[in-house]
N, C-alpha and C positions, 0 to 999 in steps of 0.2 A: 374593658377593664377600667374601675376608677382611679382617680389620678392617686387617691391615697395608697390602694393597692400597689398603683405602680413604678410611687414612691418605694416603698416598700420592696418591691422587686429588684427594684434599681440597689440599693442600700445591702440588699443580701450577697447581688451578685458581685457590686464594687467588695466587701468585703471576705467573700471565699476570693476571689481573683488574688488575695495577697496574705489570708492563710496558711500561714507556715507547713501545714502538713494536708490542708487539703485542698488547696489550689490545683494541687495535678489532675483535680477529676471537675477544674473549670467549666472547660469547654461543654463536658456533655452533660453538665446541671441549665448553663448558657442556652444550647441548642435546643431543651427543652422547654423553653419560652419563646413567643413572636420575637423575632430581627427586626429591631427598631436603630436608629443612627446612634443611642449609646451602646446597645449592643455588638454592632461593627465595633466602637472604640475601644470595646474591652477585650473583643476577639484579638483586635490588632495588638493592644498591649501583652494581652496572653504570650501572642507570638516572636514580640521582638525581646520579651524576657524570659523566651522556653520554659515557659510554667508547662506544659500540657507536653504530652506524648506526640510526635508527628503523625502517629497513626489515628491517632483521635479526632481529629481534621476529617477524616473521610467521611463522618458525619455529615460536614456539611454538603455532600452530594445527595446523601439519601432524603426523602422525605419534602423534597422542594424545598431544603433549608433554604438554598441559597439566592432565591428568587427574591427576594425582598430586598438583597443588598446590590445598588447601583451599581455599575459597569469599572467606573474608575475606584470606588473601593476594592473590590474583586479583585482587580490586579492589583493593589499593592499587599490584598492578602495573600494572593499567590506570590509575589515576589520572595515575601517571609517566607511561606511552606515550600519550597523550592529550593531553598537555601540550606534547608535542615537537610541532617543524612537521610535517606528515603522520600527525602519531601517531595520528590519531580512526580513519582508517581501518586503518589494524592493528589498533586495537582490535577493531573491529567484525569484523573476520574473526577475530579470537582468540574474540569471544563466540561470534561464528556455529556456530564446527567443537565448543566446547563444550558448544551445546543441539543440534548434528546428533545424530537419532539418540536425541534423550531419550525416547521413550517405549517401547524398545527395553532401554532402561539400565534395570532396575529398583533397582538400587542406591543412583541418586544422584538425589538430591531437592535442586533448585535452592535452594539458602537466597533469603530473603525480602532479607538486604542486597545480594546480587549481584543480584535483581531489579531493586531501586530503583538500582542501580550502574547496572543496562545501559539505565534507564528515564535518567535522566541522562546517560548519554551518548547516547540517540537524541534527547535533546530540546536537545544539543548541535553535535547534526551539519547540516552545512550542507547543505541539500537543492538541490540544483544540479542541471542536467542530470545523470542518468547516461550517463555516457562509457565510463564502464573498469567491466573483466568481475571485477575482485579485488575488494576491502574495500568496503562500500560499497551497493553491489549491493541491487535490489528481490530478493532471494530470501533474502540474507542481512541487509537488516532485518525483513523477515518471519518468519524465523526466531528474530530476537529480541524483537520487539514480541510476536510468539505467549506467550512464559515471561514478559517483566516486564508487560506488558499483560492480561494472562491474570484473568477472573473478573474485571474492572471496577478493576484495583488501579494503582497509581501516579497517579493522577488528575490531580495537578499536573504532571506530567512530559507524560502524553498531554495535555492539553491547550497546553503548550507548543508541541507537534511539529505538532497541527492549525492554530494559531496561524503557524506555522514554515511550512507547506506551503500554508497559504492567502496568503499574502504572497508567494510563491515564486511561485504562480499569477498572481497577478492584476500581477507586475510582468514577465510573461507568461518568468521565467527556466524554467520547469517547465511541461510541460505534459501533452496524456493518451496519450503514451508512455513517459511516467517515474511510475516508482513505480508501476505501477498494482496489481502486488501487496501490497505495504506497504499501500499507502491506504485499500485493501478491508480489509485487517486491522486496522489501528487503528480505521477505523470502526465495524467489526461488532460489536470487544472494547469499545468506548467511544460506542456510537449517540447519547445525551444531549451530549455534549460537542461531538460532530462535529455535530449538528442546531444548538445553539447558536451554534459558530463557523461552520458555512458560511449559514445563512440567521440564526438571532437574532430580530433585530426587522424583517429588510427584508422588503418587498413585492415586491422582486424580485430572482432570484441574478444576480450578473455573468455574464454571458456566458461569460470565461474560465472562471468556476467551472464552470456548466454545461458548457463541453466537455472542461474534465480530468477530468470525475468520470462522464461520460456516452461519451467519446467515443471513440477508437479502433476507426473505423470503422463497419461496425454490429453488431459480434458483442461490445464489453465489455456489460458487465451492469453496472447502475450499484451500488455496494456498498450506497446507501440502499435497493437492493431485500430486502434481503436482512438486514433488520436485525428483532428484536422488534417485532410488529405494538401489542399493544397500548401497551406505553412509549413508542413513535415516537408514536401518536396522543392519548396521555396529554399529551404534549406538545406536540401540535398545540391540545387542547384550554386546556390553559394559555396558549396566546401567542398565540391571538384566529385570527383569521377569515382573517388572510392569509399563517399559515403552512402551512392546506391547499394553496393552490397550489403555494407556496414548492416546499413538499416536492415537490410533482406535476413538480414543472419540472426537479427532479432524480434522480426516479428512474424506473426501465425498468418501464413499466407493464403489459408483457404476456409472454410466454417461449414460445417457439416450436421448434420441431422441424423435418424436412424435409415432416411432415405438416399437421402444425396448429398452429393460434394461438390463446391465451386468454389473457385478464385474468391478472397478480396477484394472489394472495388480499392482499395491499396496497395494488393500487392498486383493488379491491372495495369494500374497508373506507374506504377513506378517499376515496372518492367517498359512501358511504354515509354518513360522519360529520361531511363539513363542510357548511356553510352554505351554499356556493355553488358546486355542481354544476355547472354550465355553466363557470365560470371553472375548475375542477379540468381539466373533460376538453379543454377548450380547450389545458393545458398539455400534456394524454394526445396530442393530435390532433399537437402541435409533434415527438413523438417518434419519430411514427410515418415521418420522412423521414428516411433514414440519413444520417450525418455522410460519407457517403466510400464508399471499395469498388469493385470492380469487375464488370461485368457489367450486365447491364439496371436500370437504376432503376425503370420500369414494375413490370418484377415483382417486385420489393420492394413498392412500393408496392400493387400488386394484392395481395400475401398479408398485410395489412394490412385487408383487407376483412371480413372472417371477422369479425374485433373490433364491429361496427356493429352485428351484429342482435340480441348479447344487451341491447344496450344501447335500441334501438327496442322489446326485448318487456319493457324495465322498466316495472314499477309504478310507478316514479317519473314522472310526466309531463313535466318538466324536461329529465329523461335523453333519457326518450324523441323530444319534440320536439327534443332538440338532434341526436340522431343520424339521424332522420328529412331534419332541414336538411341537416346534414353529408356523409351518404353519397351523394346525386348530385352534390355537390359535389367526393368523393373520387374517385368513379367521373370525372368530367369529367376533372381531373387527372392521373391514369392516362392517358386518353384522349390529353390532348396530350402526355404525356412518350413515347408510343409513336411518337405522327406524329413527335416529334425525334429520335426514335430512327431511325426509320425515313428521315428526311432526311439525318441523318448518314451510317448506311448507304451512300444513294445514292451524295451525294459521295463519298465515300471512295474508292467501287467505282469510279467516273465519273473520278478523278485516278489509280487504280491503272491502267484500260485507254487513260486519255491519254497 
């Protein structure tokens, strides 16, 4: 572009910016030009004297708008769009489409202030139902807890959002259809914080906890499967004898295939490290009946069998006697969920040919 043109450009856009009537459609005359540093000044201005719609903004995710404008401008633009009513979810889809695709970029390296910027606005945003497919969105905070969460960092921010989403639970507004990618990810980047805020000191998780973090049907995998073995039990050993349950109560203690089924190497470990073996696997035994789903429950529960005998051939005599007890007791159960299976059937067929 020549400098006269760009004269020129500059001159246009200073002047809609403060057009009595048609300043409101700023931004997306703006955005249809290269993002040069007066272009940021005018976005900013726009914003701190609500010329433009908040929804108007969302522009600058599409299109690679936002790549030309530095790290530390960015965040005081998101300060502005965050502040308006609706603004937090603009945000969130402006950071989203900025860390799409980062490890692709080898150019740009997230600065550490837009970290903590995006680590503050996820521990701002209201976790509510997800409803709507734009801003918002379990893939698009995902996306961003991955870069400001990333290597254990923002700490006070993540613990905010665990804080945030534990409350959200158990006032039963959120449950284990929302979020469940987010939640796996802050857990995984943050496993000590999340062990603290969802069990702590209790003897036993809420119910609601247990099935946001366990539930959706029976194929989630619970994210405490899946976290550092020894720091998770580092921690069990610090906070006494009845956070081995705790844990056991929350996480998926075995992983299965359409072939086979096996233990955990966590939930191994941490029947091998607590105190009280029979109360651990008592919680193992609670998991083994799926929240939902469709098709035979029988055979869920029969491929659940497999699990019994490494546990009968432990050395441990505790283990062993408890699964010795336990498995005619599984098998019995199988047994009668078949005969209702099979009763249901009947009816069914018996009001299909009446």
């Amino acid at each position: 572009m020549r400098i006269g043109d760009q004269s020129h450009e500059n001159t246009h856009l200073d002047s809609l910016l403060i057009h009595p009537t048609l300043k409101q459609h700023f931004i997306r005359v703006q955005l249809s030009y290269p993002i040069d540093t007066e272009s940021t000044t005018r976005i900013i201005q726009a914003l701190q004297q609500h010329t433009c719609q908040v929804r108007d903004y969302y522009d600058l995710a599409s299109g690679r708008r936002h790549e030309p404008i530095p790290d530390e401008i960015l965040c005081e633009i998101l300060d502005l769009i965050w502040h308006y009513g609706g603004g937090l979810k603009v945000a969130i889809d402006i950071l989203s489409m900025r860390f799409h695709g980062l490890k692709q970029n080898q150019h740009y390296v997230v600065s550490d202030l837009l970290k903590e910027k995006s680590a503050s606005l996820l521990a701002s945003f209201d976790y509510s139902e997800e409803r709507e497919s734009s801003g918002g969105s379990d893939h698009s905070l995902t996306q961003i807890a991955n870069v400001c969460f990333s290597a254990g960092t923002n700490e006070e921010y993540a613990l905010t959002v665990l804080k945030a989403i534990k409350a959200k639970i158990l006032n039963h507004i959120i449950g284990r259809y929302d979020f469940p990618e987010f939640m796996s990810t802050i857990i995984q980047l943050h496993p000590i914080l999340a062990l603290e805020v969802f069990i702590g000191k209790n003897k036993e998780i809420e119910p609601q906890i247990r099935n946001a973090i366990k539930g959706r049907l029976d194929k989630k995998v619970s994210p405490f499967s899946k976290v550092d073995i020894k720091s998770t039990l580092d921690w069990c050993k610090c906070n006494g004898k009845d956070s081995y349950p705790a844990l056991a109560s929350i996480i998926t203690p075995y992983q299965s295939n359409e072939k086979t089924i096996e233990w955990t190497q966590l939930a191994i470990e941490l029947l091998q490290a607590c105190p009280e073996p029979a109360v651990v696997l008592d919680e193992y035994l609670s998991s083994f009946t799926p929240n939902g789903g469709t098709g035979s429950w029988a055979k869920i529960l029969e491929s659940r069998l497999p699990l019994f005998q490494p546990l009968i051939d432990s050395t441990d005599k505790i283990v062993s006697e408890w699964a010795l007890a336990k498995k005619p007791q599984w098998e019995a159960y199988i047994a009668r969920e078949y005969e209702r299976e099979a009763e249901r059937d009947s009816e069914s067929n018996e009001r299909f040919e009446w």
